[in-house]
C-alpha positions in Angstrom: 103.4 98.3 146.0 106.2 96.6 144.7 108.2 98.2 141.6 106.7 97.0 138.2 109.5 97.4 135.4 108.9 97.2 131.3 111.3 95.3 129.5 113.1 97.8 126.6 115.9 95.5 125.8 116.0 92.8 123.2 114.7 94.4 119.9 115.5 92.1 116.9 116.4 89.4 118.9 113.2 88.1 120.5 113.4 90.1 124.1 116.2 89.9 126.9 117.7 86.6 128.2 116.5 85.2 131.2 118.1 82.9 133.6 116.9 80.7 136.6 119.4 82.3 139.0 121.3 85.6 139.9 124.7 84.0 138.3 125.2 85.1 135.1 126.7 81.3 134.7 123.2 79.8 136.0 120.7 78.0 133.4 119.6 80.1 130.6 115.5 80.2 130.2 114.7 81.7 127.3 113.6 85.3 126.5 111.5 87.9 127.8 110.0 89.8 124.9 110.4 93.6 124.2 107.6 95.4 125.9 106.8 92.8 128.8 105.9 94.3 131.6 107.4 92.2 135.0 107.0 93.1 138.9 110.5 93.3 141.1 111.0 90.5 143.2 114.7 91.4 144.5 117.0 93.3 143.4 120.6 92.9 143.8 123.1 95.2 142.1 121.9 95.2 138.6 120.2 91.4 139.1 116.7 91.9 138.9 113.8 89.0 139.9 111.1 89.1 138.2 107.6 88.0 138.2 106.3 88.5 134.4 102.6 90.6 134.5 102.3 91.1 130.7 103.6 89.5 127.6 105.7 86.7 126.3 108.6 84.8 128.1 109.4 82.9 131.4 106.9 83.4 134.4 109.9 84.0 136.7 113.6 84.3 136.8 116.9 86.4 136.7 117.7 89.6 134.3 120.3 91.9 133.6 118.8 95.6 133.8 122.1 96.8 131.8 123.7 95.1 128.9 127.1 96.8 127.5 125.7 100.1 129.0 121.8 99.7 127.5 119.0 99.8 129.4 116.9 96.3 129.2 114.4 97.5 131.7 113.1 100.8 133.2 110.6 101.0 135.9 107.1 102.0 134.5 105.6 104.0 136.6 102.3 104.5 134.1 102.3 100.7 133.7 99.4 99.6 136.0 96.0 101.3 136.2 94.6 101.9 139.4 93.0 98.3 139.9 96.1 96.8 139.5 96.1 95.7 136.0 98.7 96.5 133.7 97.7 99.3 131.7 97.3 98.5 127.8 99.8 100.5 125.6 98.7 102.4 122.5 99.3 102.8 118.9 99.7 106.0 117.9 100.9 107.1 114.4 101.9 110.3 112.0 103.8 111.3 109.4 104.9 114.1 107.2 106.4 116.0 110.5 108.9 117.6 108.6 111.6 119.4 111.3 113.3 121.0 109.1 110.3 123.8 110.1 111.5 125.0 113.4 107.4 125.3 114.2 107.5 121.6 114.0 110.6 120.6 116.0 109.1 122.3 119.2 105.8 120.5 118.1 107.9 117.3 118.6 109.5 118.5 122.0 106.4 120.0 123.2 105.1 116.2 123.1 105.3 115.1 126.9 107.8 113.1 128.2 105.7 110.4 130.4 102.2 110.1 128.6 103.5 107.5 126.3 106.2 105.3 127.7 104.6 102.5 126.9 102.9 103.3 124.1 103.7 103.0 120.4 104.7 105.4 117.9 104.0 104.5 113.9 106.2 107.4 112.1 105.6 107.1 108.7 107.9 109.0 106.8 109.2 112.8 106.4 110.9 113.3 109.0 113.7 115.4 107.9 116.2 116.3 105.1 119.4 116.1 107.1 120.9 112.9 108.7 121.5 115.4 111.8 117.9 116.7 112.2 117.1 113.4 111.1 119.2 111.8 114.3 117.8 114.9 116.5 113.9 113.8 115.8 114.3 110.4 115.9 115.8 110.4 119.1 113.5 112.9 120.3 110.7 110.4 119.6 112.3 107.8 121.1 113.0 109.6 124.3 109.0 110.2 124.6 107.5 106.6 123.1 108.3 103.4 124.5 109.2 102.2 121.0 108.9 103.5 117.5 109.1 102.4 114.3 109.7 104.4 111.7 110.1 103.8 107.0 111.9 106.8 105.2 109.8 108.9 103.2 111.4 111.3 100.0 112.3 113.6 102.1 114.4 111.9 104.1 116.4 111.2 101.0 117.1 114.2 99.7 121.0 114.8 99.4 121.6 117.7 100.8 124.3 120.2 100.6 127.3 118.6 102.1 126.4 115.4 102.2 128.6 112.9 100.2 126.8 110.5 99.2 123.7 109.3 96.7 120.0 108.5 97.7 121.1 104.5 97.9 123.6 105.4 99.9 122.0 107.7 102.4 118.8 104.7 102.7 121.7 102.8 104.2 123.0 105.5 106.9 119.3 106.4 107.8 118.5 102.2 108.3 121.5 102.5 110.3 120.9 105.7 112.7 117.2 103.6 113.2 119.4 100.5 114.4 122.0 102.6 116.5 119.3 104.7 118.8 116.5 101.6 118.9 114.3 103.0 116.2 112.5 100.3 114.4 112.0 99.4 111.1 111.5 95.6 111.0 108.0 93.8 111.2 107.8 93.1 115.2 104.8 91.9 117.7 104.1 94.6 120.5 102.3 93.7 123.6 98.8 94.4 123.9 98.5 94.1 127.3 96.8 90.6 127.4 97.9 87.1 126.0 98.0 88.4 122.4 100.1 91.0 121.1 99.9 93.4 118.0 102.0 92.6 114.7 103.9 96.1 113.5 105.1 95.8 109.7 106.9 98.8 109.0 106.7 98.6 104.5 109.4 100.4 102.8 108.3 101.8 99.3 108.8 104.3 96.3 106.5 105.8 94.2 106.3 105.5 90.5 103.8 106.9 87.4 102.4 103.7 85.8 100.9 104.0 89.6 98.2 107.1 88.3 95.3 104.3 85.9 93.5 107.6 86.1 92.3 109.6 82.6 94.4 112.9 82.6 92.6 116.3 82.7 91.0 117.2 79.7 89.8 120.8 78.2 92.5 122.5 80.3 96.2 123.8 79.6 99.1 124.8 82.3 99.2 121.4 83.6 102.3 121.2 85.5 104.0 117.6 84.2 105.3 115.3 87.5 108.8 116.3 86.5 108.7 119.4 89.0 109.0 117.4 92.1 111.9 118.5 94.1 112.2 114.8 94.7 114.0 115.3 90.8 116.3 117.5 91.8 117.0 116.5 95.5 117.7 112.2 95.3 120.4 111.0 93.6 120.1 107.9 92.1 123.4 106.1 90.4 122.5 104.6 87.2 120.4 102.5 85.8 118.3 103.7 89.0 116.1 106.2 87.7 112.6 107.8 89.1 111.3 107.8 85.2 110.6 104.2 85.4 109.7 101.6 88.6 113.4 101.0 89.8 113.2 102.7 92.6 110.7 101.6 93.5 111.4 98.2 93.0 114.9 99.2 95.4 113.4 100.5 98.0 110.5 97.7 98.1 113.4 95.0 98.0 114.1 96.2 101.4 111.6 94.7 102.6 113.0 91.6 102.5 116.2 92.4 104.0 115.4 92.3 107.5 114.7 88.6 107.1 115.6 86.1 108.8 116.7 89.0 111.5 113.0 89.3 112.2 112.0 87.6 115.1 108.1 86.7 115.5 107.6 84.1 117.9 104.6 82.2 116.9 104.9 78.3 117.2 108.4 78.7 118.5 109.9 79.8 115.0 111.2 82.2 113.2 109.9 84.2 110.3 112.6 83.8 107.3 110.8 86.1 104.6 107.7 88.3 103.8 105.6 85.3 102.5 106.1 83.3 105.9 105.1 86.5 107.8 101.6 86.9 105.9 101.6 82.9 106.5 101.6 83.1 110.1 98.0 82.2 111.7 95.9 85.6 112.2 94.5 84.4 115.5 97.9 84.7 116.8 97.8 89.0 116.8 95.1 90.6 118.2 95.7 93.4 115.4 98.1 93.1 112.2 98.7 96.8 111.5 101.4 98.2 108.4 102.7 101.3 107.4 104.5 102.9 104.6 104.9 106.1 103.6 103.5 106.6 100.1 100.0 105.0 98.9 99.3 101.3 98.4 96.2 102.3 96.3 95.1 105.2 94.4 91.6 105.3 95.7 93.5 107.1 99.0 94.4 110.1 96.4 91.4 112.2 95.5 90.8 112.3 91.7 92.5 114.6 89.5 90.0 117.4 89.2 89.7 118.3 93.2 94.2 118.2 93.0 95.8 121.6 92.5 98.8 119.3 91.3 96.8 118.1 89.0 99.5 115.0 88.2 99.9 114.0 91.8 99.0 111.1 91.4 102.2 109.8 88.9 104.2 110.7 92.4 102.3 109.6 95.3 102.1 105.9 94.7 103.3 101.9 94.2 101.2 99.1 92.6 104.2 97.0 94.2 103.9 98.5 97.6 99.8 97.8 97.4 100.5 93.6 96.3 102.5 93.8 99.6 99.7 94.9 101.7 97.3 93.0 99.8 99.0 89.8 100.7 99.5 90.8 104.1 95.7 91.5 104.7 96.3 94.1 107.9 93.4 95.7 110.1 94.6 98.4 109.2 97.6 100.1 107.1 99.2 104.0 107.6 100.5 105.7 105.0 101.2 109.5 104.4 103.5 111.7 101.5 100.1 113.5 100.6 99.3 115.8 103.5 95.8 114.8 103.1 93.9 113.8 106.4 92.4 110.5 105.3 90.2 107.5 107.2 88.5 104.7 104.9 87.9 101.5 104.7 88.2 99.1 101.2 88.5 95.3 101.2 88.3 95.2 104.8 91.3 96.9 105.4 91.4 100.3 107.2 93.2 103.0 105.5 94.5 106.3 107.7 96.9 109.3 107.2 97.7 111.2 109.6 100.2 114.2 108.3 101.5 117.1 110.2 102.2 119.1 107.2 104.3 121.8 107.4 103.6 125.3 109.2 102.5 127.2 105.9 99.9 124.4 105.0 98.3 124.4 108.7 97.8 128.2 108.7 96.4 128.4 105.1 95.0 124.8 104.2 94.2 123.0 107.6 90.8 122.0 106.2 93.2 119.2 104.1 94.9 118.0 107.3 93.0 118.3 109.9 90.2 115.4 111.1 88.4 114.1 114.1 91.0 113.1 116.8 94.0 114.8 114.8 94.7 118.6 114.8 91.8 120.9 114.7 90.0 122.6 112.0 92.3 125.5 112.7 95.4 123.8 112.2 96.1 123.4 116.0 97.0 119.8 117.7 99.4 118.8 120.0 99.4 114.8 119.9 99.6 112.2 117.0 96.4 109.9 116.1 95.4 107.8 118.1 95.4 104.4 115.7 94.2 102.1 118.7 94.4 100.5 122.2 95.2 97.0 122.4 93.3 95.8 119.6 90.5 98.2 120.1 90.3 100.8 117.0 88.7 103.9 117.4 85.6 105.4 115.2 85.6 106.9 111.6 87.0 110.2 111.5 85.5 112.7 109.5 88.9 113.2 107.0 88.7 116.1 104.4 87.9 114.1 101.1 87.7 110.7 102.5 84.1 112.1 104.4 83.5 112.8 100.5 83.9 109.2 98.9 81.7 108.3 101.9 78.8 109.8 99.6 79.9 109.6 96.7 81.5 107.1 94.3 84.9 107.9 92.5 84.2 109.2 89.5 87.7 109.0 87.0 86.4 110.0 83.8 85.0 113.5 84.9 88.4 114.6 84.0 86.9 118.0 82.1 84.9 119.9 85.0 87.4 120.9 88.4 87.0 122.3 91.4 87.4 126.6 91.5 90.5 125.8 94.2 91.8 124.0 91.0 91.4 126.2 87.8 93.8 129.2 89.2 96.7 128.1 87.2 95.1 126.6 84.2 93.7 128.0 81.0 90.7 126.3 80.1 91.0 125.9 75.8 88.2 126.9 74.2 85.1 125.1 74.2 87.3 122.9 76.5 86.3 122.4 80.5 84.2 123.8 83.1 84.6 124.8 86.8 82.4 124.2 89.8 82.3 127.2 91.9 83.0 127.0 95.3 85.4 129.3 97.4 88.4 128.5 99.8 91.0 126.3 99.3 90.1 123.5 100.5 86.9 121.0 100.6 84.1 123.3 102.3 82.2 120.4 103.8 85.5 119.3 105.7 84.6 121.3 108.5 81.0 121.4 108.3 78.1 119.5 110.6 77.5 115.7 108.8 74.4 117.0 107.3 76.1 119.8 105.9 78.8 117.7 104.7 76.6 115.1 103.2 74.5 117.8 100.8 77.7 120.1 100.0 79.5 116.9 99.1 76.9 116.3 97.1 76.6 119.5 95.1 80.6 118.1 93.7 79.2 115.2 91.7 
């Protein structure tokens, strides 16, 4: 069988170039998009010919398998399925990996080095708090996924001790690690394995109070006040920046609209000069339109106040200017994480999922809150990140810790006096003030139960 080779090259600039002969001098033919899958013809030297099986560019013609010392292609030896067709790649996603832990470092090597060389990687945020263990993951990941994309999350932009620089500034040196090892972090169209492809748009965001519309708790004192983030303490922002109002958020979403006109989306032989053109483009030209950010483009993806330990979560979780973003775009579906809760729900058509590792501590002694159907197991235990889809096939509902609740039940904002047991421990209710609803563990106790379980314990919360 003859050698079938995936192109690799090309990101941000619309594929490799491809000419009609082996001359480097012979006519130029266009481009071969990022992720096309071709089978060898001849190969001379470094000259490859190609027949194209899968994805967008000339049928046939001459490329370069090196480029200044790059790899354009590499052989794909997972690329074609048994009957000869050319195997369709998957989108997988998580976030919230956090290698910082040495637990979850080996959970990133431990990931196989084959299984997904064509396949997708969605890595919403969290990574690390170091621009080296930052580097280290990143090109981890990208050694075992055929291409990543990847948005910063707070973590990632912490200063840490000896680094010189602000939180603007380090945003800058992570967006350019991403472009110096391949890691994406501009919209892009990834083949699905047909005639169609799947539109990636990575959404950079920051969190800000006026997010939380939400009634505070009432009845109850100790309530620890947002301020107690590390994010405080750990970013830097040079003035007038500052996480008391929405100017960082409104920083980090204006990034969004620097990788324009850069970004290259060939529909109708253009290219797409700003957000608004993007969420423009015809949606019959993607099989799938999926985003992802880190932090919450609605606040129905946060439970409500009185099942949160941190009961003021939700002034740090989330951006009303991130959520007009993915409004306008309209995806299938959109990834987020920051809030370590397992999550899978649907509103306005668009399909909402978190998938967070968490860190070692909270899998051990909370995995009830991250754990869900296809992503780690009730015990904490896992060893791949969530399957989103394949080609533009999604899978199922997952039963998600408190997303399998507002499948029964409706949100309920202004019961903002009675809270969960798991919730009271650090409160002191005033007098005549709130109640508690009584049930033990630490987490949602229908999370791991059978559905019909889950639906009457669920219910018992209203």
């Amino acid at each position: 069988m003859a050698e079938v080779w995936e192109v690799v090259g090309g990101v941000g600039k619309g594929g490799i170039l491809v000419r009609e002969g082996k001359a480097l001098s012979s006519q130029e033919l266009g481009r071969l998009e990022t992720g096309s899958l071709v089978r060898q013809e001849e190969l001379c030297g470094e000259r490859l010919s190609f027949s194209k099986l899968a994805g967008a560019g000339p049928e046939t013609g001459w490329v370069s398998l090196k480029v200044k010392g790059c790899d354009m292609l590499r052989k794909s030896s997972d690329a074609i399925t048994n009957s000869g067709e050319a195997r369709r790649p998957r989108i997988w996603a998580v976030s919230d990996i956090h290698t910082n832990h040495r637990d979850n470092l080996k959970w990133v090597e431990n990931l196989s080095m084959t299984e997904y060389q064509r396949d997708v990687l969605l890595l919403a945020g969290d990574v690390a708090e170091t621009l080296e263990n930052l580097e280290k993951s990143l090109v981890a990941l990208k050694a075992r996924f055929g291409r990543v994309f990847f948005v910063p999350g707070n973590h990632d932009l912490w200063v840490s001790k000896g680094e010189d620089m602000d939180s603007r500034e380090k945003l800058q040196k992570v967006r350019a690690l991403c472009d110096q090892h391949g890691v994406e972090s501009r919209p892009a169209a990834v083949q699905d394995g047909s005639s169609h492809r799947i539109l990636i748009v990575p959404l950079f965001s920051w969190y800000h109070a006026s997010f939380d519309t939400e009634p505070d708790l009432q009845g109850w004192e100790g309530i620890q006040p947002p301020s107690i983030a590390s994010d405080f303490v750990k970013t830097q922002w040079p003035a007038p920046l500052s996480m008391e109002d929405t100017s960082v958020a409104k920083l980090l979403d204006l990034e969004n609209d620097s990788c324009y006109p850069r970004c290259l989306i060939e529909e109708a032989d253009r290219e797409v000069a700003s957000f608004e053109e993007l969420c423009e483009l015809p949606r019959d030209s993607f099989s799938a339109i999926i985003s992802f950010s880190h932090f919450l483009p609605r606040l129905e993806l946060l439970p409500e106040r009185r099942f949160m330990s941190f009961h003021n979560l939700a002034k740090i979780v989330g951006s009303t200017i991130l959520g007009s973003r993915v409004a306008r775009l309209s995806p299938h579906c959109h990834v987020f994480g920051h809030t370590h809760y397992s999550w899978d729900m649907t509103l306005d058509g668009v399909r909402y999922l978190q998938a967070a590792l968490g860190s070692p501590s909270e899998r051990r002694l909370d995995p009830g809150r991250l754990s869900g159907d296809g992503f780690l197991a009730p015990n904490g235990t896992g060893t791949t990140p969530l399957l989103v889809c394949q080609a533009a096939n999604f899978g199922p509902k997952r039963r998600s810790a408190f997303s399998t609740f507002y499948e029964f039940n409706e949100r309920r904002p202004e019961v903002c006096d009675v809270i969960a047991s798991w919730c009271a421990r650090s409160l002191t209710k005033i007098s005549g003030g709130g109640g508690v609803i009584s049930l033990g563990g630490v987490s949602p106790p229908w999370v791991c139960a059978e559905e019909a379980t889950a639906r009457h314990m669920a219910k018992e919360m209203i």
